[in-house]
Residue frames relative to the residue before (quaternion, step in Angstrom):
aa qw qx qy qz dx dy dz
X 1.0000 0.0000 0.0000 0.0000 0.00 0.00 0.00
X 0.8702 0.1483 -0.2592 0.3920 3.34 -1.22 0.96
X 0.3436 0.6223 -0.4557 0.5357 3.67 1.44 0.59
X 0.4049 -0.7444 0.5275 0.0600 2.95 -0.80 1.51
X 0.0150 0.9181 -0.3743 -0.1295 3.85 -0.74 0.14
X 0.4731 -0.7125 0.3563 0.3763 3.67 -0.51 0.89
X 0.2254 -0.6184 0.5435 0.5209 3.39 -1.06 -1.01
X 0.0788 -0.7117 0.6618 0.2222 3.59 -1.13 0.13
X 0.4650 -0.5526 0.6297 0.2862 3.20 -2.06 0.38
X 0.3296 -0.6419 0.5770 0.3826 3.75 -1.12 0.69
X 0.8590 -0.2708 0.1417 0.4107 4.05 -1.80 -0.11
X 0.7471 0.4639 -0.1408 0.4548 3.45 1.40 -1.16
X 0.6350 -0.5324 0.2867 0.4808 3.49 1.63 0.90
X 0.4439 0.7519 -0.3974 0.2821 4.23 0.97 -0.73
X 0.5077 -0.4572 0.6526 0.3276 3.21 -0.82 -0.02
X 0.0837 0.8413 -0.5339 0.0117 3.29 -0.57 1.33
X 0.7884 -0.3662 0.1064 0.4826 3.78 0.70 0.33
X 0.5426 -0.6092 0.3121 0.4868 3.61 -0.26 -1.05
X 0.2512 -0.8174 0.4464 0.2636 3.40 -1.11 -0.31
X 0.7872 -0.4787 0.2613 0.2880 3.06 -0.58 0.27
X 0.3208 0.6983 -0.6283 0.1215 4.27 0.27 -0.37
X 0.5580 -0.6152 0.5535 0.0614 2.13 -1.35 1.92
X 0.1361 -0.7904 0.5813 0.1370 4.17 -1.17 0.56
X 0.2071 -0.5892 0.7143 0.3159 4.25 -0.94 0.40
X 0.5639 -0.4727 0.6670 0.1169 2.28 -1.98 1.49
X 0.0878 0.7927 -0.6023 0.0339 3.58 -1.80 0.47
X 0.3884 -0.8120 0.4037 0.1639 3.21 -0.45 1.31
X 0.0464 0.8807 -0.4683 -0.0534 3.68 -0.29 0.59
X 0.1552 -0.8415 0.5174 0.0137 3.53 -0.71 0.98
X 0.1684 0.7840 -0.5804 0.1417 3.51 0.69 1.41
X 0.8619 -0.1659 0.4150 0.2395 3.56 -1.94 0.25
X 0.5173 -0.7297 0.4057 0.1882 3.83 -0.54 0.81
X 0.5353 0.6344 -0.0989 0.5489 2.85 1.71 -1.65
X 0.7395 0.4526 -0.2504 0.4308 3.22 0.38 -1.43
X 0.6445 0.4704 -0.3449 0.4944 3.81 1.04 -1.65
X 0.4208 0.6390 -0.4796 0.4296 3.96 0.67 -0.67
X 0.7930 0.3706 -0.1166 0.4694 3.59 -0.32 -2.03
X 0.5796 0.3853 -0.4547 0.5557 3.99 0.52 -0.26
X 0.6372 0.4461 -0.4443 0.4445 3.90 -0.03 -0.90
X 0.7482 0.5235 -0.2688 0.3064 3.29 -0.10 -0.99
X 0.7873 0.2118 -0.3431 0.4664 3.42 1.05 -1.07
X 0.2186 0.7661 -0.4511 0.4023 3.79 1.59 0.00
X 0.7385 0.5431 -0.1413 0.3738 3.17 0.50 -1.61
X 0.7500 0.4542 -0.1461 0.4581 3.46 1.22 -1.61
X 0.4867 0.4318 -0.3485 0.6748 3.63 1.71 -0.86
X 0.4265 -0.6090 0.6064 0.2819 4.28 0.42 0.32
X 0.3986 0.6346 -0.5043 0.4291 4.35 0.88 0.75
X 0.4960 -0.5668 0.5648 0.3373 3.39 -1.53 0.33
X 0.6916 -0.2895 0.4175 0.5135 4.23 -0.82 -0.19
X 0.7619 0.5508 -0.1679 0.2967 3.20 0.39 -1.65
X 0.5952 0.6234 -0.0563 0.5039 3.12 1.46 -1.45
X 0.7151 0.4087 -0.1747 0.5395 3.47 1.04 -1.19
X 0.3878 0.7229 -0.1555 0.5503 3.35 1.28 -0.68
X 0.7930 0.0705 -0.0277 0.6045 3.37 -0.07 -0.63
X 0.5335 0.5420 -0.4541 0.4640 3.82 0.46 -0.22
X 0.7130 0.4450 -0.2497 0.4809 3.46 0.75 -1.25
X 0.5215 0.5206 -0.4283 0.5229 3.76 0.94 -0.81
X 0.7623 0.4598 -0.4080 0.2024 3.58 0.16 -1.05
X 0.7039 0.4909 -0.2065 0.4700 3.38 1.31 -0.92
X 0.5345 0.6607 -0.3585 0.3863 3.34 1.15 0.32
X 0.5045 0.6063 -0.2667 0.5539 2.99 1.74 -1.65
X 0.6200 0.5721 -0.3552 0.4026 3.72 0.60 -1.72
X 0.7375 0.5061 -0.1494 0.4215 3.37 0.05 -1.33
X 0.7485 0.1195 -0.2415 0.6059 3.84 0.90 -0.28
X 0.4901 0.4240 -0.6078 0.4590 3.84 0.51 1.14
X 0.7532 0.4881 -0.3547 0.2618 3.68 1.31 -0.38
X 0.6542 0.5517 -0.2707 0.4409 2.64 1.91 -0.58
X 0.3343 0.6986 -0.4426 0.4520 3.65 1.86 0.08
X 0.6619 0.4765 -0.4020 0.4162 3.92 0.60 -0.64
């Protein structure tokens, strides 16, 4: 549980199952309030905390490599 997984293609180009990618663990120590308002919208995007969490990290990161140009 919570291992994240790629697809891969098998030799003959198919759709060959998934792999593995490995994830780093990270402790996080946010606000009650705050863990409250992540569950909830987790919940509405139908994601786990954890999921939402890092979803949101990603588009931040996005968002300051575009604004870096």
């Amino acid at each position: 549980m919570g291992e994240s997984t790629e697809r891969t293609q098998s030799k003959d180009g198919m759709p060959g199952g998934r792999k593995k990618v490995e994830k780093k663990r990270l402790l996080l120590r946010i606000d009650p309030a705050l863990h409250d308002n992540l569950r909830v919208w987790a919940e509405d995007e139908f994601r786990s905390i954890n999921a939402q969490i890092e979803f949101l990290l990603k588009q931040a990161v996005a968002k300051r490599k575009r604004d870096e140009r």
